[in-house]
C-alpha distance (Angstrom), angle and dihedral (degrees) to the residues before:
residue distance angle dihedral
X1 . . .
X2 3.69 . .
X3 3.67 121.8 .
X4 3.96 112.2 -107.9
X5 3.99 90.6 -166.9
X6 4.23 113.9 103.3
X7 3.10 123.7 -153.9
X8 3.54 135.3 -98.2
X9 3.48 111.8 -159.5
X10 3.93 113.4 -144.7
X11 3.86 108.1 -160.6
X12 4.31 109.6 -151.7
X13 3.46 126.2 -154.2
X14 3.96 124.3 -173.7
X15 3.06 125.1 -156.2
X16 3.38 112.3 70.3
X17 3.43 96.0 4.5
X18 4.41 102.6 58.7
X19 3.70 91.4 4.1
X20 4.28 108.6 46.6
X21 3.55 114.4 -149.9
X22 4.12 107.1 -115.6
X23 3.60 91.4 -16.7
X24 4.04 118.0 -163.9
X25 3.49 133.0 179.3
X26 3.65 128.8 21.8
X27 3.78 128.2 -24.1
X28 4.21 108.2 -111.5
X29 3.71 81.5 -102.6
X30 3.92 90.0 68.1
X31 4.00 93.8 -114.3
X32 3.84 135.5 98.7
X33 3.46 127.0 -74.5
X34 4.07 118.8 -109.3
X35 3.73 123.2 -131.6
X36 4.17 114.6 -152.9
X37 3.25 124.5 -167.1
X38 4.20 99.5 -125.4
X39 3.97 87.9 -170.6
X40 3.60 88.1 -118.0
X41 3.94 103.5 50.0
X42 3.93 131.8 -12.9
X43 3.06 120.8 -97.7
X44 4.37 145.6 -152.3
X45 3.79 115.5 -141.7
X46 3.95 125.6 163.5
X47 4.05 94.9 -127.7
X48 4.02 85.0 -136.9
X49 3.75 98.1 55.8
X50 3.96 81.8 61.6
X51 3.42 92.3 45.3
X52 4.06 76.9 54.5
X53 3.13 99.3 47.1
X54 3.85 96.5 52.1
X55 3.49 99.0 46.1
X56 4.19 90.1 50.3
X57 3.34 89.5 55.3
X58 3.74 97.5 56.5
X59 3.74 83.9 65.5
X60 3.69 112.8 120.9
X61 3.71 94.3 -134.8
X62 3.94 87.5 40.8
X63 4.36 116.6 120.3
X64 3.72 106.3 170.1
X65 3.84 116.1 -169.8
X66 3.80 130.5 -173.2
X67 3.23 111.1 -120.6
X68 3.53 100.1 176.2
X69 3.85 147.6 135.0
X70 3.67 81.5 -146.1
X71 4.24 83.6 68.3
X72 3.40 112.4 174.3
X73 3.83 91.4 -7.5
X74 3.64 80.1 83.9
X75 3.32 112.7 77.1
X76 4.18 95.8 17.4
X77 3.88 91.2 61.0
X78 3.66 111.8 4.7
X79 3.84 102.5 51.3
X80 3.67 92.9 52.4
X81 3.71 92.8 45.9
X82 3.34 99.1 59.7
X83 3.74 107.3 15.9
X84 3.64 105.1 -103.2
X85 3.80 109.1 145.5
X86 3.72 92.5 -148.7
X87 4.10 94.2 117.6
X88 3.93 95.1 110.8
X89 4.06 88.1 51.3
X90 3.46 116.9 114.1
X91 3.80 122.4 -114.2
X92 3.77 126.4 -149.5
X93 3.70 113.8 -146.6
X94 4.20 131.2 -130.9
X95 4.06 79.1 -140.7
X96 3.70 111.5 127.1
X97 4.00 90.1 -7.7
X98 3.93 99.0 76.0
X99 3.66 89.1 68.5
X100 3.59 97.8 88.2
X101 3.80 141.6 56.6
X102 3.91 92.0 -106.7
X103 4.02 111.7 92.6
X104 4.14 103.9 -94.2
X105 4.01 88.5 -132.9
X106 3.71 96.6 57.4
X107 3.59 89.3 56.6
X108 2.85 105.5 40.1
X109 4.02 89.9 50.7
X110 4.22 88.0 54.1
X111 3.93 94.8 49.8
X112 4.53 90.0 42.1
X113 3.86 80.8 43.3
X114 4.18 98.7 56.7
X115 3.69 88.6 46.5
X116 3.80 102.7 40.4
X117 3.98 99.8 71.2
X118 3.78 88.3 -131.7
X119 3.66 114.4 138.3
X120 3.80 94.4 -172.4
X121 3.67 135.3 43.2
X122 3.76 148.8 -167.8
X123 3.89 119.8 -155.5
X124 3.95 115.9 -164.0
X125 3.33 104.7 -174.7
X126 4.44 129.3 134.8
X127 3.70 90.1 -152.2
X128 3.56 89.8 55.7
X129 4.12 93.1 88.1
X130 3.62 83.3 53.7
X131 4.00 112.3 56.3
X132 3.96 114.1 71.2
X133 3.65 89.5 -155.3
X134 3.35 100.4 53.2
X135 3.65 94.5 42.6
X136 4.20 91.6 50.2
X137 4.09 86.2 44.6
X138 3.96 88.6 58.6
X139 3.79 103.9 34.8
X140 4.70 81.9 56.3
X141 4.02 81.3 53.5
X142 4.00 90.9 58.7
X143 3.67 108.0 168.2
X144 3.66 102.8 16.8
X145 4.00 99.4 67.1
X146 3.42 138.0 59.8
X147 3.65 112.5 -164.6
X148 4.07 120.9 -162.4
X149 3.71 124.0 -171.0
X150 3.52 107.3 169.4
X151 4.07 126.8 179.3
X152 3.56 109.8 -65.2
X153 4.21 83.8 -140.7
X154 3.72 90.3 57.2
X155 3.61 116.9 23.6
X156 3.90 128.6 -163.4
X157 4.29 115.4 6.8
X158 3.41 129.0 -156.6
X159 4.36 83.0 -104.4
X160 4.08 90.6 59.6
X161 3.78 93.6 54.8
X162 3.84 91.5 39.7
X163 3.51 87.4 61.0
X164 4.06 99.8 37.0
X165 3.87 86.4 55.2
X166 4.07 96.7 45.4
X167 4.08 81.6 48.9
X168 3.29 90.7 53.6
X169 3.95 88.3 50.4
């Protein structure tokens, strides 16, 4: 029997957003953060925004997509590092969309989006509080998106995924 559940298509970014830029202090969890060697940089996680992670994407209705200057550094060195089992997620490339003055992510988001049969969407980005475009572009989709920019300094909280998992339903 076919599966009735569409997708919703949860587009990841990482720096910022898994990996915190300088972070200090405590995760949002209360504990330390963990450094990983990613073979190309280290990098700070929060072990339970993994944890996260993995369990929203066993979600039946669950499409994550890298969306990523890391590319395919992503899920080649990242994932490994620090146990994310995103290596079989897509990743949308800046190739042939950095060109232009519009932000490469948003488009390539819209053109992913047509093709991906996902009605809904979730959008964790930190730059997203800081592009007009993109902001305008999700506040027409109403209903259908969920955008999260958290602090760049402390990435994901416990609140984001709360509200990425009741999105997903």
């Amino acid at each position: 029997m076919a599966s009735s559940v569409r997708p919703v298509s949860i587009y990841l970014d990482v720096d910022g957003v898994v990996n915190p830029f300088s972070p200090v202090g405590t995760t949002d969890w209360g504990g330390d953060w963990c450094i990983a060697d990613a073979g190309i940089l280290e990098v700070a996680f929060a072990p339970e925004v993994v944890e996260a992670l993995n369990d929203l994407a066993a979600h039946p209705a669950a499409r994550f997509v890298w969306l990523t200057t890391w590319e395919r550094l992503a899920p080649e060195f990242l994932c490994p590092a620090i146990g994310l089992k995103g290596q079989d997620w897509p990743v949308l490339s800046s190739q042939g969309w950095d060109e232009g003055p519009e932000w490469w992510k948003l488009t390539a988001l819209q053109k992913d989006l047509a093709s991906s049969g996902s009605d809904r969407f979730v959008w964790l980005d930190d730059q997203l509080g800081r592009d007009a475009d993109a902001q305008s572009w999700a506040d027409y989709q109403e209903d259908r998106v969920l955008c999260i920019s958290p602090d760049p300094r402390q990435g994901l909280s416990r609140s984001h995924l709360a509200a990425v998992r009741a999105f997903l339903g």
